[in-house]
C-alpha positions in Angstrom: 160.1 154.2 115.1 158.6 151.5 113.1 158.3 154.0 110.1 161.7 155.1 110.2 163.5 152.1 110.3 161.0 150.8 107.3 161.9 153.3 105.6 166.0 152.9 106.0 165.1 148.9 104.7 163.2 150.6 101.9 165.9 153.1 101.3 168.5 150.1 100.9 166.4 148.3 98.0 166.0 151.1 96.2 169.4 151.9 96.2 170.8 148.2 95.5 167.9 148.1 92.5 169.9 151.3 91.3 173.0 149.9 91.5 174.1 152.5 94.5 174.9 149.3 96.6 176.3 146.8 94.6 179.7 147.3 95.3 181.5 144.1 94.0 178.2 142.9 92.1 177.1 140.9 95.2 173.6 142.9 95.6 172.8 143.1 91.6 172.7 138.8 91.9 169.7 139.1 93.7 167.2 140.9 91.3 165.7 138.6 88.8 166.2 141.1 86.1 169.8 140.4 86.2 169.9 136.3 86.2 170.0 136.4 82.7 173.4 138.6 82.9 174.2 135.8 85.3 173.1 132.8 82.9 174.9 134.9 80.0 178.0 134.6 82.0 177.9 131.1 82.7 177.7 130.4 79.5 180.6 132.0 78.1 182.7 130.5 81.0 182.8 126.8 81.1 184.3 125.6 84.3 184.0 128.8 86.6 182.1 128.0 89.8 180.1 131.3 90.9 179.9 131.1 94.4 178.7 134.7 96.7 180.0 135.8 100.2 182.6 133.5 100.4 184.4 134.0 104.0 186.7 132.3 106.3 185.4 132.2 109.9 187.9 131.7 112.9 187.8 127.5 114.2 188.7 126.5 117.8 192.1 125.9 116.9 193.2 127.9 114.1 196.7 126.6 113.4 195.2 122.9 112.9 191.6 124.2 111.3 189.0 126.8 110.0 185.7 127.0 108.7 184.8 128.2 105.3 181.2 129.5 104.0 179.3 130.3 101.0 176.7 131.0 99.1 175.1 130.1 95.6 171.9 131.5 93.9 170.6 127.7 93.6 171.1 124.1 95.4 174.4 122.7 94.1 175.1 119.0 94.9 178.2 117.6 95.8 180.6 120.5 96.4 183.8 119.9 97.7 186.3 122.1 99.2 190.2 121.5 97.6 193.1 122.3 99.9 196.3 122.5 99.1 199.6 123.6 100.3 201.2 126.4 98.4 203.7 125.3 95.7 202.6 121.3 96.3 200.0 119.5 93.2 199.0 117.5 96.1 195.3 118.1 96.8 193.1 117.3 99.6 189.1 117.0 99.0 186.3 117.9 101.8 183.1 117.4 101.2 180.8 120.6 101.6 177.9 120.8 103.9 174.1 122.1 102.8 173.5 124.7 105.1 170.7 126.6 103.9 168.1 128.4 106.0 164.9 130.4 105.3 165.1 133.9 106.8 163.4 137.4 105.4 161.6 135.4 103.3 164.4 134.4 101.5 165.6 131.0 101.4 169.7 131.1 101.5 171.8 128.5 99.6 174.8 128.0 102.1 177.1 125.7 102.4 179.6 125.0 104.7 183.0 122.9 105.4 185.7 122.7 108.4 188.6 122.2 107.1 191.4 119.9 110.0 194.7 118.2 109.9 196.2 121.8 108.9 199.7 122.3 109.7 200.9 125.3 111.5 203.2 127.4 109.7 202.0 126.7 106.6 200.1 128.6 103.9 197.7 127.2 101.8 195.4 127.2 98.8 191.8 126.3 98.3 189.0 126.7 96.0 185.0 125.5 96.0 184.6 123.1 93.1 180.9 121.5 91.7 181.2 118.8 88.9 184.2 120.3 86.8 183.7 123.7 87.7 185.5 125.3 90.2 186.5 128.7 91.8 189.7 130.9 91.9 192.3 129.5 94.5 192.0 131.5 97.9 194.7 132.2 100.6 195.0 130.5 103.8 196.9 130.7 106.4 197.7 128.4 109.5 199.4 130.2 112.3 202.4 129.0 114.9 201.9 129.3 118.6 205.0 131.7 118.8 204.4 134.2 116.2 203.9 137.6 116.2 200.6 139.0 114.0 198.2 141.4 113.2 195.0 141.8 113.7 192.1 144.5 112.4 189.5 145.2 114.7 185.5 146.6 113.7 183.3 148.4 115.7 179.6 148.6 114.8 178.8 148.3 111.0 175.0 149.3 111.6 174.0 152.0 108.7 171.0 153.1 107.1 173.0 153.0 103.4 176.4 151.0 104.4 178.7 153.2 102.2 180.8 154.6 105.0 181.2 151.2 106.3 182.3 149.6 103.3 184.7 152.2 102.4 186.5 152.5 105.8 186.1 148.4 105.9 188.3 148.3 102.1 191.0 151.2 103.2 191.5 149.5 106.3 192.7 146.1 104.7 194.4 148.0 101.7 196.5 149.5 104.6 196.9 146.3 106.1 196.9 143.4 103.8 199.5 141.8 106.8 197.3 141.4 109.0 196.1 137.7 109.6 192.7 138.0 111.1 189.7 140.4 111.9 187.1 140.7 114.2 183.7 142.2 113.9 182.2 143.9 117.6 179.0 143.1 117.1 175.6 145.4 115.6 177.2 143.6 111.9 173.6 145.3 110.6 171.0 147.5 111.7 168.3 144.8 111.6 169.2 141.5 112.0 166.4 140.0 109.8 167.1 142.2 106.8 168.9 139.8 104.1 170.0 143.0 102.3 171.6 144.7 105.0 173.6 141.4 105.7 174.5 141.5 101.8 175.9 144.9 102.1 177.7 144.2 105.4 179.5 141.0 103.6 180.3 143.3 100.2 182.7 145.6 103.3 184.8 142.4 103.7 184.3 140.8 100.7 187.9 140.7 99.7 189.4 140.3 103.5 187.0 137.3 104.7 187.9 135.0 101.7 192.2 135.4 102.9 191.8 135.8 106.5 189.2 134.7 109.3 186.5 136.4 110.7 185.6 136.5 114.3 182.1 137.5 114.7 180.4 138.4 117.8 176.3 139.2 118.3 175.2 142.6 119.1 171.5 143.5 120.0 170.7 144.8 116.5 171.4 141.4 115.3 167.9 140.2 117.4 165.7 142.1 115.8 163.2 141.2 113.2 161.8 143.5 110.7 159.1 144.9 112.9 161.7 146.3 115.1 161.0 143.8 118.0 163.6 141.3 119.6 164.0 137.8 118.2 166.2 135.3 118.3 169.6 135.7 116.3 168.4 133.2 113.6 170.4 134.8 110.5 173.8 135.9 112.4 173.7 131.8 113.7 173.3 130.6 111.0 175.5 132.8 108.9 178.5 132.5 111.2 179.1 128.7 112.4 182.1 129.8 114.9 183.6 127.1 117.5 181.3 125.3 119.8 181.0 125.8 123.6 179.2 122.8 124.6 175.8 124.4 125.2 172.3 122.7 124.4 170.9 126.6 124.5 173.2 128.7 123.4 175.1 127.2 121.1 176.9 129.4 118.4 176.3 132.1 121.2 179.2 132.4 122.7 182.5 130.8 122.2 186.3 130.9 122.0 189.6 130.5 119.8 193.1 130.3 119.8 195.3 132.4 117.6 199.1 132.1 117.8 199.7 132.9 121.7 196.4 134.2 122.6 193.4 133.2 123.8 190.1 134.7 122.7 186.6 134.8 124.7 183.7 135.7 123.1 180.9 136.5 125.1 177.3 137.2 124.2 176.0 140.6 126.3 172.0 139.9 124.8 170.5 138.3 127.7 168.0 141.3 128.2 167.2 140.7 124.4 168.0 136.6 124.8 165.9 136.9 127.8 162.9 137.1 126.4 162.9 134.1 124.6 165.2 131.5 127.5 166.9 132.3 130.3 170.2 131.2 131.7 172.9 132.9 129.2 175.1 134.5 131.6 175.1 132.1 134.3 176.0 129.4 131.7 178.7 131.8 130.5 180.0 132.4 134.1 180.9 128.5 134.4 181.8 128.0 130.9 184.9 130.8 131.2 186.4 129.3 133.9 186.0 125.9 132.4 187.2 127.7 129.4 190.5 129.3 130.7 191.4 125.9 132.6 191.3 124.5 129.7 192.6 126.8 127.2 194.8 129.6 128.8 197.4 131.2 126.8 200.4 133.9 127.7 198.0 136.6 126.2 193.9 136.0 127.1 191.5 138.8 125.3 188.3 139.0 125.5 185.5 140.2 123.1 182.2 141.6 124.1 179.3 144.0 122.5 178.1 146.5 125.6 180.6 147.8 127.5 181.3 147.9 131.1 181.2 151.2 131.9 178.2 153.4 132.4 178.2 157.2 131.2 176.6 160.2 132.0 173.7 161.6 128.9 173.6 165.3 127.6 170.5 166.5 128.1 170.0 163.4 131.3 170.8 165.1 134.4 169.1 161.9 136.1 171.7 159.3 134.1 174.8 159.0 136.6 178.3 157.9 136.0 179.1 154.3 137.1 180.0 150.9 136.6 177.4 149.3 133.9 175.2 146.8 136.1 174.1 144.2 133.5 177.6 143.8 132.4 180.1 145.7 134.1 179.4 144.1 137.7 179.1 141.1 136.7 182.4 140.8 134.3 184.8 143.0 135.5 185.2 140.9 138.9 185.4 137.5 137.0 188.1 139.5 135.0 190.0 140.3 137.7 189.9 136.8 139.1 190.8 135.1 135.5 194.0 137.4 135.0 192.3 138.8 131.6 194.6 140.8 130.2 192.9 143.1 127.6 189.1 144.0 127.3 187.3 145.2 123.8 183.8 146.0 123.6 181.6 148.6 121.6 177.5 149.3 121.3 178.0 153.0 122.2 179.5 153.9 118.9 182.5 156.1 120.5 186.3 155.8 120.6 187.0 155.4 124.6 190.3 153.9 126.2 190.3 154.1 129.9 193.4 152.4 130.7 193.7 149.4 133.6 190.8 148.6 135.7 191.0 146.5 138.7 188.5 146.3 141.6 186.3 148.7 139.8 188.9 151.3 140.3 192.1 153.1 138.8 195.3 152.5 140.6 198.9 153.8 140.1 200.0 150.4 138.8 198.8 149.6 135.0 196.9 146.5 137.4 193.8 144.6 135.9 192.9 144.3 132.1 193.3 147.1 129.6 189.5 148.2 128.6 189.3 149.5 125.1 185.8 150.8 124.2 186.4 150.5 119.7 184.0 153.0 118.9 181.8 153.3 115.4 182.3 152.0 111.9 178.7 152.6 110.1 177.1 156.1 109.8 175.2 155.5 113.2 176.6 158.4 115.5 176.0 159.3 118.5 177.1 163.2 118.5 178.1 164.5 121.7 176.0 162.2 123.5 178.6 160.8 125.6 180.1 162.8 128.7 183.2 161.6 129.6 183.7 159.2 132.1 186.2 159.9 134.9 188.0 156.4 133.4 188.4 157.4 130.4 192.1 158.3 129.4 191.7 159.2 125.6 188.6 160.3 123.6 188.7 160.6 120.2 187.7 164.6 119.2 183.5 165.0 118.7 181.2 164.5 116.8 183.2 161.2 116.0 183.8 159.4 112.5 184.6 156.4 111.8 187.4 153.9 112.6 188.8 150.9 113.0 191.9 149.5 115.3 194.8 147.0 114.8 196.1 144.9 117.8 199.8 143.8 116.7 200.6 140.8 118.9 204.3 139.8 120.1 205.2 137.5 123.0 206.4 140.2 125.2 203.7 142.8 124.2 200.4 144.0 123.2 200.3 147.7 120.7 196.7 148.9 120.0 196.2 151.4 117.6 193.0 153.1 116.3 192.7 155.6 112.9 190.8 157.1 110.5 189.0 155.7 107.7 191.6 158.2 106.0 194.5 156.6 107.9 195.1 159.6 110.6 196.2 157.7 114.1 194.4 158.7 116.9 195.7 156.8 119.8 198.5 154.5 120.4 198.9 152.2 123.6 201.1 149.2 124.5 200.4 146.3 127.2 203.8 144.5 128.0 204.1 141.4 129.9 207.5 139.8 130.9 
């Protein structure tokens, strides 16, 4: 196993040292033979700030705030983040944070800033500026609480070569440029320690993260280290400074947001991998959601978890039964009931499943409990007629399975899911109303 998967890592730098995965330019900064390039460049254009991975990742409240990240190729002192509203000279200055870490043996340059005080309804402008250089003006956008949206939805990224995911990754938002935020299902990368894999997962969304937010969420591939054992998440938590829960543990680990009139939950499904290091994660999760939704509730309330609920039979495992996952699904599914969740995503099994309303751990006549989508694969790692279908599930997407991606277009009165193609084909269709 160990082999193999070295082999995929060795794979990817040969192919970024050829050029194969420097889609956008973003690997190519990384080899010393091309600094010069980079040097030559900064040269010929005084007052450009060159700034990598630049991304906009989802705040507590995201029609008052948001965070922005990035990345430079050396320590930069006093950067500052300039907000603006669209059309208005007035600017407003933050003050960018050093957040660099030491990870693959590569110390990252990151920086960070939270930006407040936004008001809802309004669009903005903002750019990265260092002494009297500066970068491009970027999009942003503050939400209402009323307003209806759209939002793209990622399964698991994990690839050997990441080719398929960045191509269905750029279709998707050059078919939906509208939409106002995205969300990642967790598995980003293959191995969570690998600093190129993360590179080529960033180079997907490098156009999307920079003019709408990101909502991240760990999968187990993001706890392993380069020997193909489980560590801690150190890279995705440091990469991805989401909203805080309040945890001295697990912070980072779990969390959740507001966007327009819905409320998102985040949960973290790694406590076998987590496990190994503390304990506690889901019993801390199991009070912090109710704390969560007392405080926070919305008309619409979504959550957002890697492994699913649902346990299916194996081709070629006349042993595996059919059931109700135990690590995940009996413990959620009841709290889900009780909390009046309305929609469930999750992913890990790399297959397209919808299985309708659950309530009780059953399937009644009445669309009663939350919808439970199951988003399926976006990388090249497939699972080919592995899978036998579960007595829940109400559409399957034709095998072997490709890729895709969903869109969730939010209204006050309803809920439409949709999932497609990387080439834009619609394979399923389904509505959640509430009056």
């Amino acid at each position: 196993m160990t082999n193999k998967k070295m082999n995929r890592r060795n794979f990817i730098r040969a192919a970024a040292a050829t050029g194969v995965l420097a889609a956008g330019g973003t690997a190519l900064w990384q080899l010393d033979l091309l600094r010069g390039v980079r040097d030559t460049a900064l040269r010929q254009f005084p007052g450009v700030f060159y700034i990598e991975r630049l991304r906009q990742i989802v705040a507590a409240d995201n029609a008052h705030g948001r965070v922005l990240a990035w990345e430079v190729l050396s320590p930069v002192e006093e950067q500052t983040v300039e907000l603006r509203v669209q059309g208005s000279e007035e600017v407003r200055r933050i003050a960018a944070e050093d957040a660099r870490f030491t990870d693959d043996g590569t110390e990252v340059y990151q920086y960070t800033a939270d930006l407040d005080h936004l008001t809802a309804g309004n669009s903005y402008q903002y750019r990265i500026t260092a002494g009297d250089a500066a970068t491009d003006w970027q999009m942003l956008y503050a939400p209402t609480v009323n307003e209806s949206y759209k939002m793209l939805i990622f399964p698991d990224a994990q690839s050997s070569d990441y080719a398929d995911w960045k191509q269905l990754a750029h279709l998707a938002w050059a078919r939906n440029t509208d939409a106002q935020l995205f969300v990642c299902m967790g598995d980003l990368v293959d191995n969570g320690e690998d600093r190129l894999q993360w590179t080529e997962f960033f180079v997907g969304v490098k156009e999307m993260q920079r003019s709408i937010p990101m909502a991240p969420i760990m999968g187990n591939h993001e706890t392993y280290n380069l020997d193909w054992k489980v560590r801690l998440p150190e890279a995705y938590l440091n990469y991805f400074k989401t909203p805080r829960n309040g945890s001295k543990d697990f912070e980072r680990y779990y969390y959740s947001f507001d966007y327009g009139d819905v409320h998102y939950i985040v949960l973290c499904t790694q406590q076998k991998e987590i496990g190994e290091f503390k304990d506690g994660l889901v019993a801390e999760q199991l009070a912090w959601i109710r704390r969560d939704l007392k405080a926070h509730r919305k008309r619409w309330n979504i959550v957002l978890m890697h492994k699913d609920v649902l346990q299916y039979r194996i081709n070629g495992r006349p042993e595996r039964t059919e059931g109700i996952d135990e690590d995940n699904g009996r413990v959620w599914m009841p709290v889900f009931d009780e909390l009046g969740i309305d929609i469930v995503f999750s992913a890990h099994l790399h297959t397209y499943r919808n299985r309708g309303h659950i309530y009780g751990f059953e399937k009644g006549a009445e669309k009663k409990g939350p919808l439970y989508i199951l988003t399926g694969v976006a990388g090249n790692v497939r699972y080919p007629n592995l899978w036998i279908d579960h007595a829940f599930d109400e559409v399957t997407l034709p095998q072997p399975e490709t890729d895709n991606y969903l869109t969730m277009d939010v209204t006050r009165d309803a809920i439409e899911i949709a999932c497609f193609l990387t080439d834009g084909t619609e394979m399923d269709r389904v509505r959640v109303t509430k009056t």
